[in-house]
C-alpha positions as a Markdown table, in Angstrom:
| # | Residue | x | y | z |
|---|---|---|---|---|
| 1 | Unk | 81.2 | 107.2 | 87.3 |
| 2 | Unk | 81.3 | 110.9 | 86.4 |
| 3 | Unk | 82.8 | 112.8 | 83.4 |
| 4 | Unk | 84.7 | 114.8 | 86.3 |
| 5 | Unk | 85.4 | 111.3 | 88.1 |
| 6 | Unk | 86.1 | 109.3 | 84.9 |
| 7 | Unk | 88.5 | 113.1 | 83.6 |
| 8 | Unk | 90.1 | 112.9 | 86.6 |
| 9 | Unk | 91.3 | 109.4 | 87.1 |
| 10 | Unk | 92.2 | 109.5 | 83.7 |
| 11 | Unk | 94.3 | 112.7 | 85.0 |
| 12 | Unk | 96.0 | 111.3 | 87.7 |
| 13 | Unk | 97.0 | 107.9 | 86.0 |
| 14 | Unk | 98.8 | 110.0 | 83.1 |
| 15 | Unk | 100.4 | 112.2 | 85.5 |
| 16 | Unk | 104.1 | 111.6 | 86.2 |
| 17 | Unk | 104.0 | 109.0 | 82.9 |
| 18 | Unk | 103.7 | 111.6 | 80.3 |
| 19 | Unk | 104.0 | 115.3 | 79.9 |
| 20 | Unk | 101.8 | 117.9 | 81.0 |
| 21 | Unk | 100.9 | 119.2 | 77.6 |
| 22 | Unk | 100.0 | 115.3 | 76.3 |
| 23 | Unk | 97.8 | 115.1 | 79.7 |
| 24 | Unk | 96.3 | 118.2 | 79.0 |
| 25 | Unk | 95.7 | 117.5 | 74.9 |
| 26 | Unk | 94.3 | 114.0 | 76.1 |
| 27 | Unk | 91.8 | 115.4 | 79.3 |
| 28 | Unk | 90.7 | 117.8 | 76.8 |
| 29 | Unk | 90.3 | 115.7 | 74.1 |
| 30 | Unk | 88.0 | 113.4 | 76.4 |
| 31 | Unk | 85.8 | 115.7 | 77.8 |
| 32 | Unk | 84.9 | 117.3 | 74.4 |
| 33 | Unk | 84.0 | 113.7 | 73.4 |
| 34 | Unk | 82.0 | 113.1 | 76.2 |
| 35 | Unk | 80.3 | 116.6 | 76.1 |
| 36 | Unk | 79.8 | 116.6 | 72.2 |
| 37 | Unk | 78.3 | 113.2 | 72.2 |
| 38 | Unk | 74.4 | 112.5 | 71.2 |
| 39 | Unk | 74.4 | 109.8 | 73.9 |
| 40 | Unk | 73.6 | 110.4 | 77.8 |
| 41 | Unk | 77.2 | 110.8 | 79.4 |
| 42 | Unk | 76.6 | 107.8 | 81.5 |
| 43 | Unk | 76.7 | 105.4 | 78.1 |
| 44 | Unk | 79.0 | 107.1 | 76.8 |
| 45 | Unk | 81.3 | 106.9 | 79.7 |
| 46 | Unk | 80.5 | 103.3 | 79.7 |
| 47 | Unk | 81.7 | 102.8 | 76.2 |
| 48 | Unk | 84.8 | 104.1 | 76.7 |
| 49 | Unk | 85.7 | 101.9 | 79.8 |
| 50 | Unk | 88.0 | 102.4 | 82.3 |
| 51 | Unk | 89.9 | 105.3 | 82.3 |
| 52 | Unk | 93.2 | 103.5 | 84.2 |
| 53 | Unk | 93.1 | 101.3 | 80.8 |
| 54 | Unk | 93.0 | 104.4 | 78.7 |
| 55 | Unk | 95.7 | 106.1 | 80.0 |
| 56 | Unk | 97.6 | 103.2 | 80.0 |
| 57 | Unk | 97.2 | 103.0 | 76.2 |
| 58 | Unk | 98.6 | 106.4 | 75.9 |
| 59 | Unk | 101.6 | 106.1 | 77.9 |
| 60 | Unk | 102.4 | 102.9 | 75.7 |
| 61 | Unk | 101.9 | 105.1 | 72.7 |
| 62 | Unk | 103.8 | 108.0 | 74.0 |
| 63 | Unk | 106.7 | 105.8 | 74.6 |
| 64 | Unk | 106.7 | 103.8 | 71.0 |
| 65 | Unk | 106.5 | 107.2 | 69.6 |
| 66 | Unk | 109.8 | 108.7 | 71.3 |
| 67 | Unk | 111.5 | 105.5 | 71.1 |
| 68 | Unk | 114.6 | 105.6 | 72.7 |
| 69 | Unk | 114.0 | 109.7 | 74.0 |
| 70 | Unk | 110.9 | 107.7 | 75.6 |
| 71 | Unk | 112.8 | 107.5 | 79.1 |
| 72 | Unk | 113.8 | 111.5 | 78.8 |
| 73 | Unk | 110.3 | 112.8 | 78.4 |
| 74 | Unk | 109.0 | 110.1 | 81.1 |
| 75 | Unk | 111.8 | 111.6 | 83.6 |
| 76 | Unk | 110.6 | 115.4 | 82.5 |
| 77 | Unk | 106.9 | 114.4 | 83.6 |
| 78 | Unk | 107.8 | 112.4 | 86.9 |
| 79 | Unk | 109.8 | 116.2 | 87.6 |
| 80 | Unk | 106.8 | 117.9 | 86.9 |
| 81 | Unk | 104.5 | 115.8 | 88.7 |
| 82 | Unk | 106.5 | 115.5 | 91.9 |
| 83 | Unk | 106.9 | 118.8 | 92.7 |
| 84 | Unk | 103.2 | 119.5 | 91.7 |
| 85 | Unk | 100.4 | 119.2 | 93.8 |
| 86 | Unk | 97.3 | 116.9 | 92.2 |
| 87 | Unk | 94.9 | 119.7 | 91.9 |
| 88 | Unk | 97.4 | 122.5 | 90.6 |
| 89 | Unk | 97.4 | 123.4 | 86.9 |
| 90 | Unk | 100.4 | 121.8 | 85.4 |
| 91 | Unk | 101.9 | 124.2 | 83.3 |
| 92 | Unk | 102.9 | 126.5 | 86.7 |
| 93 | Unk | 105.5 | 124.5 | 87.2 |
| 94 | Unk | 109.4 | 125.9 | 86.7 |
| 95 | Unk | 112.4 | 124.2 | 85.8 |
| 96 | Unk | 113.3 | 123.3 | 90.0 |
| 97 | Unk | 109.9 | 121.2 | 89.8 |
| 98 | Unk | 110.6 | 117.7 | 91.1 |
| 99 | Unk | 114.7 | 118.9 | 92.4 |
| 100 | Unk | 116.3 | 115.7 | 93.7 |
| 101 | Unk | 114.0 | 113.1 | 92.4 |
| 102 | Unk | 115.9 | 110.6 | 90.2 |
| 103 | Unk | 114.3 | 107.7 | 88.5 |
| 104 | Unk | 116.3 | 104.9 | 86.9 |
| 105 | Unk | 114.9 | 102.4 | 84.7 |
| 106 | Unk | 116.3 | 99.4 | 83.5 |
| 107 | Unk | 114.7 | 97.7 | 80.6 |
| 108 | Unk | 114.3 | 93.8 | 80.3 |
| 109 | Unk | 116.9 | 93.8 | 77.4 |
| 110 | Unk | 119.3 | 95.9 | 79.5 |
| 111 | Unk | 119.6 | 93.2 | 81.9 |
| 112 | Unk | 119.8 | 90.6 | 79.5 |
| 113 | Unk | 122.7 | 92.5 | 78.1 |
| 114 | Unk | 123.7 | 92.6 | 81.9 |
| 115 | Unk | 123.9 | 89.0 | 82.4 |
| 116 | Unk | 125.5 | 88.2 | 79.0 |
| 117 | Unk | 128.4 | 90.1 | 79.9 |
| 118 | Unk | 128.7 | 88.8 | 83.3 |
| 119 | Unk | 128.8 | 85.2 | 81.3 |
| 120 | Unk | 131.2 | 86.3 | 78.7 |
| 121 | Unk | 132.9 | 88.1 | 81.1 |
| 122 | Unk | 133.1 | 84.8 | 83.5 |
| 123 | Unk | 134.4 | 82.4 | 80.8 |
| 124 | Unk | 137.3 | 84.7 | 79.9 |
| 125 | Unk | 138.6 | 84.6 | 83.3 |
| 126 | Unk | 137.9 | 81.1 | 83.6 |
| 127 | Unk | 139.5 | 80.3 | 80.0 |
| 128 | Unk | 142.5 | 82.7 | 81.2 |
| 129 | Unk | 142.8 | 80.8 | 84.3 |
| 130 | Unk | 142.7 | 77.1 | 82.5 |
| 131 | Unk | 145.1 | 78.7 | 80.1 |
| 132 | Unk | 147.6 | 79.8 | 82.5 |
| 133 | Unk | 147.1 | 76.4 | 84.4 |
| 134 | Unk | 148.3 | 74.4 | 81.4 |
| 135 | Unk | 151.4 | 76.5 | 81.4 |
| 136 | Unk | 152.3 | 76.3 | 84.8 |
| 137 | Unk | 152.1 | 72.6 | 84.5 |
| 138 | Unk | 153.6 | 72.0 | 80.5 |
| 139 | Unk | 156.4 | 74.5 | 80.8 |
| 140 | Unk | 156.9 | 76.0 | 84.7 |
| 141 | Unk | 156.7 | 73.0 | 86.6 |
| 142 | Unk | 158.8 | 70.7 | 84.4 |
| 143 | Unk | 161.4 | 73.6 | 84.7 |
| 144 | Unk | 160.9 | 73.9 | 88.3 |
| 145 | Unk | 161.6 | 70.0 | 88.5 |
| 146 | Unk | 164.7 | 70.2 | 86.5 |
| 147 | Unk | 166.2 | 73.2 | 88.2 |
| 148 | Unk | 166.3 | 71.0 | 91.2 |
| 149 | Unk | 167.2 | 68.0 | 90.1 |
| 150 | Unk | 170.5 | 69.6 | 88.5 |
| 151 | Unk | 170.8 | 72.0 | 91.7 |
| 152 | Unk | 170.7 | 68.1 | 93.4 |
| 153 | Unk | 173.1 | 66.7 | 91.6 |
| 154 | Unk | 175.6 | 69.3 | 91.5 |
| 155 | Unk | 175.7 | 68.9 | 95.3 |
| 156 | Unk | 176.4 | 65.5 | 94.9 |
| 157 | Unk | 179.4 | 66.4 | 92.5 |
| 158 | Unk | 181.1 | 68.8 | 95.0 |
């Protein structure tokens, strides 16, 4: 692999992941390491490893650093990155880059909280239901029962 092969792959697997100006701090921040090195660019590039895992690394670390804004800034670069073509600069990009593009992500713990409220959700109505069960059969139906049974007998009478 090349430093323009290794810079590029390392390009495109940050793009729409991370914002152009954290691509273009980490691509540049690469190459001068490879270029400024005492060792041939072919070890070098072989020490670092594969740039996929790289970028990986930084996408991980851009989203533990912005926490909760994490999914924001990821939906800012998927905008830039769609409506940008792979080999155009990233910074001529205007606000209607990526129009009409939505990306939703659900965390695992959002659909934990999902399906706990379902549950909770599912034994109130059952517990409601069992509830109002217990009264139609303790109070309603007893009534019911003794409604006609005087209704009977006061046929009987006339």
């Amino acid at each position: 692999m090349t430093k323009n092969e290794f810079l590029s792959t390392l390009r495109e697997s940050l793009a729409g992941n991370v914002p152009s100006d954290v691509i273009n701090e980490n691509i540049s921040y690469y190459k001068d390491y490879i270029e400024n090195n005492d060792e041939a660019e072919s070890q070098v590039l072989e020490e670092l490893g594969d740039p996929r895992l790289i970028a990986r690394t930084i996408i991980d670390s851009f989203i533990a650093e912005k926490g909760p804004m994490a999914d924001f800034y990821t939906k800012q670069a998927r905008e830039e990155y769609s409506g940008s073509s792979r080999d155009a600069s990233y910074d001529d990009y205007g606000e209607d880059a990526g129009e009409g593009y939505h990306h939703f992500s659900v965390k695992w713990y959002d659909k934990l909280l999902g399906i706990i409220i379902i549950i909770v959700v599912a034994l109130l109505v059952l517990t409601l239901g069992a509830v109002a069960i217990g009264i139609f059969f303790r109070i309603i139906l007893p009534l019911i029962v003794i409604y006609f049974i005087v209704k009977f007998i006061m046929e009987r009478l006339t």
